[in-house]
N, C-alpha and C positions, 0 to 999 in steps of 0.2 A: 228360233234360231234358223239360218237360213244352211246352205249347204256345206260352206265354207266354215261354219261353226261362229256366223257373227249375228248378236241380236239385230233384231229389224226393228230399228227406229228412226222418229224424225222429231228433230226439236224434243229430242225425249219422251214421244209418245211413239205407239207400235202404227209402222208406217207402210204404205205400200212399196213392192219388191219385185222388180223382174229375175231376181234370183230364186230358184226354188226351196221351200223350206222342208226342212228335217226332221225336228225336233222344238218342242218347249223347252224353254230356259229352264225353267219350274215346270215338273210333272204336275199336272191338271190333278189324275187322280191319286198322284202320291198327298195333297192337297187335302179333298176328299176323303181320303181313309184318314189322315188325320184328325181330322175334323169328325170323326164318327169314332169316340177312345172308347165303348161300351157297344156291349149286343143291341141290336134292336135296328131301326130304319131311323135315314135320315132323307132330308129331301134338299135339293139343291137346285136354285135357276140359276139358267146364264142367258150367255147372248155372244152369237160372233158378229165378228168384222162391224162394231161400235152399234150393236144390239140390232143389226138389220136384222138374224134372227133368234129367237127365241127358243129357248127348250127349257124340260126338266129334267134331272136326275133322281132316280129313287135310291139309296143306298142302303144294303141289306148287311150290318155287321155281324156275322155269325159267331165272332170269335177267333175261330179257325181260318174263317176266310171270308173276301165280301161280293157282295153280289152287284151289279149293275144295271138298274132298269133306266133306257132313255126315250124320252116321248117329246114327240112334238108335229108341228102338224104336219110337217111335211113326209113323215117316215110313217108316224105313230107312235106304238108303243113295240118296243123289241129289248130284249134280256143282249146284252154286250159283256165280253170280257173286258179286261181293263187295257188289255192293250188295243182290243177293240175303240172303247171308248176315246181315246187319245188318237187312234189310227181316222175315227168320222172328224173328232175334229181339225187334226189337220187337212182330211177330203175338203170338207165345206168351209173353212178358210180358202185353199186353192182356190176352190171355183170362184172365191167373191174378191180376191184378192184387186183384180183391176179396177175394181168400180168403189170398193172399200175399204178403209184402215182394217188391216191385219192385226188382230185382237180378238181376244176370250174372256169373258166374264164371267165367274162363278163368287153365285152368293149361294151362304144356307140359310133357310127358314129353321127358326129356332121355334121353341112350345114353351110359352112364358112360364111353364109348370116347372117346379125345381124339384 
C-alpha cells in the first residue's frame, strides 16, 4: 500500500511507484504465524521486488509467542521482531523499487512427514 492507502498495481500485478509505501495490504507475518498453528519451527523463503532477492525465514512457534530468524546473504543471519521483519521488508522494497516490480514472495517449506 502506498501512502495515500492505495494498492500498487499495474495491469493487476504489484507495480513500480514514485509514491512512498506504508504498509502491506496483507501482514507478511501475520501470514507466517498462521501458517505455523503448533509449537515447533517452521521455515519459509521468499523474494523481493520479482525475486531479485532471496531470503529465509526461520520461525519459532512457542505457543506463547513466535520467534523470528532472517538470513540471507546480504545481512546473514539476525533474530528480528515482527514488526522488525515487516519494517526490512518494506527497507529493501524501497531501495529496489526504481529498477524493480514492487513485490514480496513468501513460500513455506513443508516436511512430507505427517
Amino acid at each position: 500500500m502506498d501512502i495515500n492507502g492505495h494498492e500498487v498495481i499495474t495491469n493487476g500485478k504489484p507495480g513500480n511507484t514514485d509514491i512512498a509505501l506504508s504498509d502491506f495490504k496483507e501482514s507478511p507475518v501475520e501470514f507466517m504465524k498462521e501458517a505455523c498453528p503448533s509449537d515447533g519451527y517452521y521455515v519459509f523463503i521468499g523474494g523481493y521486488n520479482d525475486d531479485y532477492h532471496s531470503f529465509t525465514i526461520v520461525v519459532e512457534n512457542t505457543g506463547d509467542s513466535f520467534e523470528f530468524e532472517f538470513v540471507d546473504q546480504r545481512e546473514g543471519f539476525m533474530s528480528e521482531s515482527q514488526e522488525g521483519i515487516e519494517n526490512r521488508f518494506l527497507l529493501y522494497i524501497r531501495e529496489w523499487r526504481e529498477n524493480f516490480p514492487m513485490y514480496l514472495s513468501l513460500y513455506q517449506l513443508r516436511n512430507k512427514k505427517k
